[in-house]
VEXDREN-2710 file (C-alpha; in Angstrom, 1 decimal):
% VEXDREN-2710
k/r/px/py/pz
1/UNK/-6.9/-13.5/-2.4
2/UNK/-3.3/-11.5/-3.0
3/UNK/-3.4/-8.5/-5.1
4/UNK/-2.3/-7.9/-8.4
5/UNK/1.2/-6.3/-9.1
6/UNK/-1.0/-4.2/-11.6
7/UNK/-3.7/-2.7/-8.7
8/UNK/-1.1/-2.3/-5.4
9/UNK/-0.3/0.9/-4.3
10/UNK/3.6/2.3/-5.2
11/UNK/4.1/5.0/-2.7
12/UNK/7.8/5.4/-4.5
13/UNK/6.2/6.1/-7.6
14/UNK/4.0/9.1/-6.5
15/UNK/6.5/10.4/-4.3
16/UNK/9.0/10.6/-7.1
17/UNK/5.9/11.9/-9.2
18/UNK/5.0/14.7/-6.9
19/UNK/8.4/16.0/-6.6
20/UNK/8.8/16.1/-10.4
21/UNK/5.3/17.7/-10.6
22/UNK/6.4/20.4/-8.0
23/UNK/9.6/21.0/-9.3
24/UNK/8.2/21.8/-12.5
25/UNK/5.2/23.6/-11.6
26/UNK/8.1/25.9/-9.7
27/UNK/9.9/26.6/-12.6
28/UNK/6.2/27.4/-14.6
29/UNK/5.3/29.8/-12.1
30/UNK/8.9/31.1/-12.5
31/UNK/8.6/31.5/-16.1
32/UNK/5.4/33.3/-15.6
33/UNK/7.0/35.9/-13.4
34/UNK/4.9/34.8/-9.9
35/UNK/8.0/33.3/-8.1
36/UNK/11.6/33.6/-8.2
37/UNK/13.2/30.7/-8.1
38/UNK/16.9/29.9/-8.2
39/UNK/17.9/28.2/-11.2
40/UNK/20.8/25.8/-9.4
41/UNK/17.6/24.2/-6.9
42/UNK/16.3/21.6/-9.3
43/UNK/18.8/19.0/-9.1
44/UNK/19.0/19.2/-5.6
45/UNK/15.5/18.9/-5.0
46/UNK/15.0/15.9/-7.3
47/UNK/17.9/14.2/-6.6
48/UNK/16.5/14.4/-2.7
49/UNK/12.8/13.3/-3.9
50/UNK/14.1/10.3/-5.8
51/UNK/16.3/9.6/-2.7
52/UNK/12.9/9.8/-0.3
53/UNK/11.1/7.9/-3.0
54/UNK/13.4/5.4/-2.9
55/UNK/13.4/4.7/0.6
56/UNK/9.7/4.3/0.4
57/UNK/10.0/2.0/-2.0
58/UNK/12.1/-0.3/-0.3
59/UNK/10.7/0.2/3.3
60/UNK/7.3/-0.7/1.0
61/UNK/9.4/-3.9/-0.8
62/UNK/10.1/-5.0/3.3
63/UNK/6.9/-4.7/4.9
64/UNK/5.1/-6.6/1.7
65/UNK/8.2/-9.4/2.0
66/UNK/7.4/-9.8/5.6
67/UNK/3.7/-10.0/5.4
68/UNK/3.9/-12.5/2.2
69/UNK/6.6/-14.5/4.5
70/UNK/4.2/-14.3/7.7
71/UNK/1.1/-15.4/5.5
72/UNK/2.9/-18.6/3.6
73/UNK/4.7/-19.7/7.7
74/UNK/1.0/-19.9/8.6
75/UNK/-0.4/-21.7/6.2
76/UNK/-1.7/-25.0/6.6
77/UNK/-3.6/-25.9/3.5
78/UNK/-0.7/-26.4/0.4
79/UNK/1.1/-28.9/-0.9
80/UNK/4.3/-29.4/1.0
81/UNK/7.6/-27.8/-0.8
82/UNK/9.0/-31.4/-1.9
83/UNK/5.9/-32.2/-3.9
84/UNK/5.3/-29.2/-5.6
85/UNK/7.1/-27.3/-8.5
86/UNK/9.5/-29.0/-11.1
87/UNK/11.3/-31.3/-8.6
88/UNK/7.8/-33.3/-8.4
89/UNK/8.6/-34.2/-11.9
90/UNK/11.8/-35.9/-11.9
END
């Protein structure tokens, strides 16, 4: 049985999370004088996060495509292409 868009795991989306997270819990400790961090670092370091949490995304987006492509090659049991879907009803 496939999975749910709503229940699969997004590695992209905690990536970008956790680097948010950081950043800001940086900045907090910052603020409350246990760190020193450089005000110009932020943008860099999100703007390389999103980067990474893009790639994972779409190295994600590839290895799904190839194992939904790989499952539906080797599948014997459906209806073939020709009969199914909205040219079956012309």
């Amino acid at each position: 049985m496939p999975r749910s868009d709503a229940h699969q795991f997004r590695p992209g989306k905690l990536i970008s999370g956790l680097v948010v997270l950081g950043t800001a819990a940086a900045y907090t400790a910052d603020a409350a004088g246990a760190w020193q961090v450089p005000a110009y670092l932020a943008l860099p370091v999100i703007c390389l996060g999103l980067l990474l949490a893009g790639a994972a995304s779409w190295v994600t987006y590839s290895v799904r495509r190839r194992r939904a492509a790989r499952a539906a090659s080797t599948e014997r049991n459906g209806a073939p292409a020709s009969t199914s879907g909205s040219q079956a009803m012309r």
